[in-house]
C-alpha positions as CSV (number, residue, x, y, z in Angstrom):
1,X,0.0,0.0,0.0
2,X,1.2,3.3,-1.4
3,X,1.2,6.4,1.4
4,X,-1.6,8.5,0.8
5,X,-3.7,6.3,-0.6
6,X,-7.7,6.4,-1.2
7,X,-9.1,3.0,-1.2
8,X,-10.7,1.7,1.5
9,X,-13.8,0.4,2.8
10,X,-16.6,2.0,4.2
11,X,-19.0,-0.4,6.2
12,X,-22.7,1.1,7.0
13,X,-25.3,-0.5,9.3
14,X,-28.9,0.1,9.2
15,X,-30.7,-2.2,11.1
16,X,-34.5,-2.0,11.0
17,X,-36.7,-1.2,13.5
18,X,-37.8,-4.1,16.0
19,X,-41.3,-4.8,15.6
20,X,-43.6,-4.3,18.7
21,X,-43.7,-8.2,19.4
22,X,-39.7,-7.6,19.9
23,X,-40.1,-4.2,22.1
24,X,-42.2,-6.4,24.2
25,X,-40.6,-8.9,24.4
26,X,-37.6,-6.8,25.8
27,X,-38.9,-4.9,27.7
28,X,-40.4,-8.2,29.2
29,X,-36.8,-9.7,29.7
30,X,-35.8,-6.0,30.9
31,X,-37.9,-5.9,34.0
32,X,-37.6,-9.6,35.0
33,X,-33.7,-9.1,35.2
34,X,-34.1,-5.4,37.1
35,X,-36.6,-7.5,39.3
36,X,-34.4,-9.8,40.0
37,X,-30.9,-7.6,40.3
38,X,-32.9,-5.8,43.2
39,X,-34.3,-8.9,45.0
40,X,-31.3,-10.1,45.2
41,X,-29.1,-8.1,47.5
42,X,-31.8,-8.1,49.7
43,X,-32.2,-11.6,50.8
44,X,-28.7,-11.2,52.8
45,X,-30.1,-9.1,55.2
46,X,-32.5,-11.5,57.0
47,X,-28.9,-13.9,57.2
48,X,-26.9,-10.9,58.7
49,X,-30.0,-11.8,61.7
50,X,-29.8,-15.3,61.3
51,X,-25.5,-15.3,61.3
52,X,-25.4,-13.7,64.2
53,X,-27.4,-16.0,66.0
54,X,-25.7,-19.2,64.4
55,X,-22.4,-17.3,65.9
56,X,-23.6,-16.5,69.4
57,X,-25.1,-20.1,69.4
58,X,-21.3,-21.3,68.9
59,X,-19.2,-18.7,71.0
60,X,-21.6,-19.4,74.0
61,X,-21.6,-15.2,74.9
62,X,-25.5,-15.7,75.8
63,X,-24.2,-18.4,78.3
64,X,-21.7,-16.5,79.5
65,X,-23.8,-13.1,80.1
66,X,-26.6,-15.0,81.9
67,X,-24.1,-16.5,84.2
68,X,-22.7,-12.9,84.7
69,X,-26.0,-11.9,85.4
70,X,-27.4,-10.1,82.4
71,X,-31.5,-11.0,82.3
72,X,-32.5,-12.5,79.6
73,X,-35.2,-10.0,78.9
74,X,-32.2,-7.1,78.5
75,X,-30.4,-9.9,76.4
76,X,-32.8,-10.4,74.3
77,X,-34.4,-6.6,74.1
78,X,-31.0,-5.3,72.9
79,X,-30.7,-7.9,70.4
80,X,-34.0,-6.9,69.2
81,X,-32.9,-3.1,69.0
82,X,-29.7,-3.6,67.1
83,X,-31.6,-5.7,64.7
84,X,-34.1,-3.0,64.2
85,X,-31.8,-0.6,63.9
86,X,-29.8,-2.1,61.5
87,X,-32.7,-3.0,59.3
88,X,-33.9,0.3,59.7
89,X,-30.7,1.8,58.5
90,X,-30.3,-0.6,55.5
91,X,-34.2,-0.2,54.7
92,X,-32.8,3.5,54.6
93,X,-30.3,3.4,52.2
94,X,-32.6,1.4,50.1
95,X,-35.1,3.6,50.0
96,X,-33.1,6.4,48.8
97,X,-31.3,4.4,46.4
98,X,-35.1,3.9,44.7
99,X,-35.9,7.6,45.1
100,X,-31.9,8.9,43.6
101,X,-32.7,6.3,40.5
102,X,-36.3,6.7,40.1
């Protein structure tokens, strides 16, 4: 190839329009997989509850603060209020998540 040369190829695309069977069809396949993106990341906060309690059931620290004498009624009742709170916080975040991205 000589420099400054003119041939070439020039490549054009037109693809047609999709037909409404096909918009439908994607925009079908569009909301399942945005249905299921935000499902997703939320079935690991019920297990952030559930992995703490497999972890205290292990380490023995509810033993260990009832024999110290923590009631069980506190134990429990701040256990509760951490869980809220976290939930609340992380319910939160989602929220505003929605709102920022319509």
């Amino acid at each position: 190839q000589q420099h400054g040369s003119t041939e070439g190829i020039k490549l054009v695309n037109n693809p047609l329009p999709y037909s409404a069977y096909h918009e439908d069809q994607s925009a079908g396949i569009k909301a399942t997989l945005t249905a299921v993106f935000i499902m997703l990341p939320f079935c690991f906060i019920p297990a952030n509850y559930v992995a703490f309690l497999v972890k205290e059931r292990v380490s023995k620290s509810k033993h260990v603060q009832v024999v110290s004498g923590v009631k069980l009624s506190a134990y429990w009742l701040s256990n509760f209020c951490w869980d809220l709170t976290s939930f609340t916080v992380s319910s939160t975040l989602a929220i505003i998540v929605f709102l920022m991205f319509g």
